[in-house]
C-alpha positions, 0 to 999 in steps of 0.5 A: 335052937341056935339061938339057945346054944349061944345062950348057954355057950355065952353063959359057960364063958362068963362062968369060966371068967371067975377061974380064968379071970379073962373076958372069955367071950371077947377071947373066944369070939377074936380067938375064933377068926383069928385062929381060922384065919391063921389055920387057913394060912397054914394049910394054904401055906402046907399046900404051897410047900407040898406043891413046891417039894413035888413039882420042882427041882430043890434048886429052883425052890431054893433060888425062890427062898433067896429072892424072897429073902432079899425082898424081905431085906428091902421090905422095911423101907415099907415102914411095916411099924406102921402098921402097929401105930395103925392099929393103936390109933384105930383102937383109941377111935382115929380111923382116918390115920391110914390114909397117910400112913399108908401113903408114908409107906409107899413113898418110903418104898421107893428108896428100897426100890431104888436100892434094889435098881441098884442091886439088879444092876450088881447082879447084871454086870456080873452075867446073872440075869435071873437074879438081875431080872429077879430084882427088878421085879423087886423094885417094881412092886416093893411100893405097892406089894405089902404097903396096902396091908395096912386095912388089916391093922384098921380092922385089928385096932377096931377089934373087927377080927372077922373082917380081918380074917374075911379079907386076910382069906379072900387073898390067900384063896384067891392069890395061892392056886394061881401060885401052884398052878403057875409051879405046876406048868413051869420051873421057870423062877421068874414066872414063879415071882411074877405069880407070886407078887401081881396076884397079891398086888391087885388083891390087896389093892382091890380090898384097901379101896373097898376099905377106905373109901367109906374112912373120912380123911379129915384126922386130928394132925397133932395125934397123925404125926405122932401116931406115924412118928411112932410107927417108924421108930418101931419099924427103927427097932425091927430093922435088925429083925428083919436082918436076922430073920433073913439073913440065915437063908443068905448065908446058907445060899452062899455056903451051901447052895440052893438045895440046902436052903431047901432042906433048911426051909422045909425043916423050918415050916411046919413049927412056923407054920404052928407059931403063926396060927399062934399069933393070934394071942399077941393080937388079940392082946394087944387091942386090949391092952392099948385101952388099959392104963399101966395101972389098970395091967399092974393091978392084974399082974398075979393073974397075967402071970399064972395066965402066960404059966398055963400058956407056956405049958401048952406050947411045951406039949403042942412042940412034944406033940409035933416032935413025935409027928414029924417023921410021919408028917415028912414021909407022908408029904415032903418024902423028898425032904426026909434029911430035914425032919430032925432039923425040924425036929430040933427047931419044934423045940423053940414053939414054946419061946412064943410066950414072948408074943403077949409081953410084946404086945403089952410094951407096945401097946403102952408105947414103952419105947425104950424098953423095946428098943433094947430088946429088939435090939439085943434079940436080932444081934445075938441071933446074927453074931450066932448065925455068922459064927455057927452057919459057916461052921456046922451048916443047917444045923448051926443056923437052927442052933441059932435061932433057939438060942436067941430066942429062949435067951430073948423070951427072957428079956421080953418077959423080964421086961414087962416089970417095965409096965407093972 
């Protein structure tokens, strides 16, 4: 009887290929663990939130989001472009890649490490041992924290969406209730990191290991010191990335407070909680497109059109959707937090902007190198202007105000560009 349904599912996929003009058997098996995956994320990430709005005061939440800020400022001396490079090269058949690439991100982890030494050594001079301590935590595991995440981009070049998304999930299944019980016994911000960071790292450890030790070494080293070449020129492009995507939570620490970057934080979740279950599109994409020639995507050009059309209509009616919900979903699970639905509200209105993440895929999937050193430099640097202009002046909501701005004026460029490509 199973046997029968995937027969005939698998036959109403290939017919809906003719309308679609998509390999929709390829789309529906990735689609379906990328997309549990990313629904797992986000109702551990939906777990987490509720546990942090009922179970600490805003203030400590807030310092939480700062710290982890700072950590993501110096998490891209962990060359997180690499990651990419792995994937693409692990597409086109040269799996031993990661390990030296994995290898090059930890080495280069320790300059961030050393900076962030540095930083503790800031905050201790001026009598803040929390954020002193809160640093070299930082520095401890910067090296080893996000560096081992390179077996998932293995498994996404390898199109193993199912093993991506298994060990994706044995983490966060594992590392997140250690995380609410640690906030459910304690206020403490230190023992809150220290929960958040050495679970993740033994966890990711662990699974890299049961990765690579099957991975032969021996790589072609002409294609290796390109393929890492590659990966640091794109972590060079998402440099101000990061810096912008931080540095909204720094300034309103500094303006406002830590219970106002909690009001913001929550504001932003849930519709970055629905943006990541989304991501899976992009990575589904790009497998795809990295095996394709830039005359092969030109010759589909009118349906890649009318495909990311229907796309953007759908996340037009997903941000309606969620516009609508959003008191009820506050009342019911952050009722702390009520004074952020409508910055949450606002901010559902950049849902749509994630068009952007198949054009994304395609330049870097075709290694369009300078196209994308525009537009990811253009994005982050109207996002940061903004951010320094509208935060100080109008608080949370500048901040929101910021980011949808530059985005939507980003998601053209993204798609304007791909005439780049085709």
């Amino acid at each position: 009887m199973i046997a029968n349904l995937k027969n005939r599912l698998y036959g109403l996929l290939r017919l809906s290929e003719r309308y679609i003009k998509t390999d929709m058997v390829y789309l529906f098996h990735g689609g379906f663990w990328l997309t549990l995956g990313q629904a797992v994320s986000s109702l551990s990430a939906l777990a987490l939130a509720v546990a942090f709005a009922n179970l600490v005061p805003p203030e400590t939440y807030g310092t939480y989001k700062y710290v982890l800020s700072i950590a993501g400022m110096f998490a891209i001396f962990t060359l997180p472009g690499i990651n990419i490079a792995i994937a693409r090269s692990s597409a086109q058949g040269n799996e031993a890649i990661i390990h030296s690439a994995t290898r090059e991100r930890v080495l280069y982890a320790l300059i961030g490490s050393v900076l962030a030494l540095l930083g503790s050594g800031y905050y201790f001079l001026n009598n803040n041992l929390e954020l002193a301590t809160a640093l070299l935590i930082i520095a401890a595991t910067l090296p080893v924290f996000d560096t081992f995440t390179t077996y998932l981009s293995h498994f996404s070049g390898k199109r193993r969406f199912d093993l991506q998304t298994k060990y994706h999930l044995i983490a966060q299944v594992i590392t997140i209730p250690l995380l609410i019980v640690a906030i459910y016994f304690t206020n403490n911000i230190l023992i809150i990191l220290l929960a958040y960071f050495l679970p993740l790292i033994i966890v990711r450890g662990a699974l890299y290991w049961f990765t690579v030790k099957n991975i032969p070494k021996e790589t072609d080293t002409a294609q290796e010191k390109e393929s890492i070449t590659y990966g640091k020129h794109l972590t060079a492009m998402q440099i101000l990335g990061v810096v912008s995507g931080q540095i909204d939570k720094i300034l309103i620490w500094k303006f406002l407070g830590p219970a106002q970057l909690a009001v913001y934080t929550f504001a932003l979740a849930i519709p970055e909680q629905i943006k990541g279950t989304l991501k899976g599109v992009g990575e589904l994409a790009f497998p795809k497109f990295a095996a394709q020639t830039p005359e092969q995507i030109r010759a589909n050009i009118p349906a890649l059109w009318r495909k990311l059309a229907l796309y953007a209509l759908g996340l037009f009616g997903i941000s309606f959707l969620y516009i609508l919900t959003a008191p009820y979903i506050f009342a019911l699970l952050f009722p702390q937090y009520i004074e952020s639905v409508i910055y949450s509200q606002i901010f559902a209105l950049s849902i749509p902007t994630n068009v952007s993440s198949i054009a994304l895929a395609i330049l870097t999937a075709q290694r369009k190198t300078q196209v994308q050193y525009v537009v990811t430099t253009i994005h982050p640097l109207m996002t940061i202007g903004l951010l320094l202009t509208l935060v100080p002046l109008y608080g949370v909501a500048g901040a929101i105000a910021a980011f949808i701005i530059a985005k939507f004026i980003a998601t053209v460029i993204y798609l304007s560009s791909l005439f780049t490509v085709t």
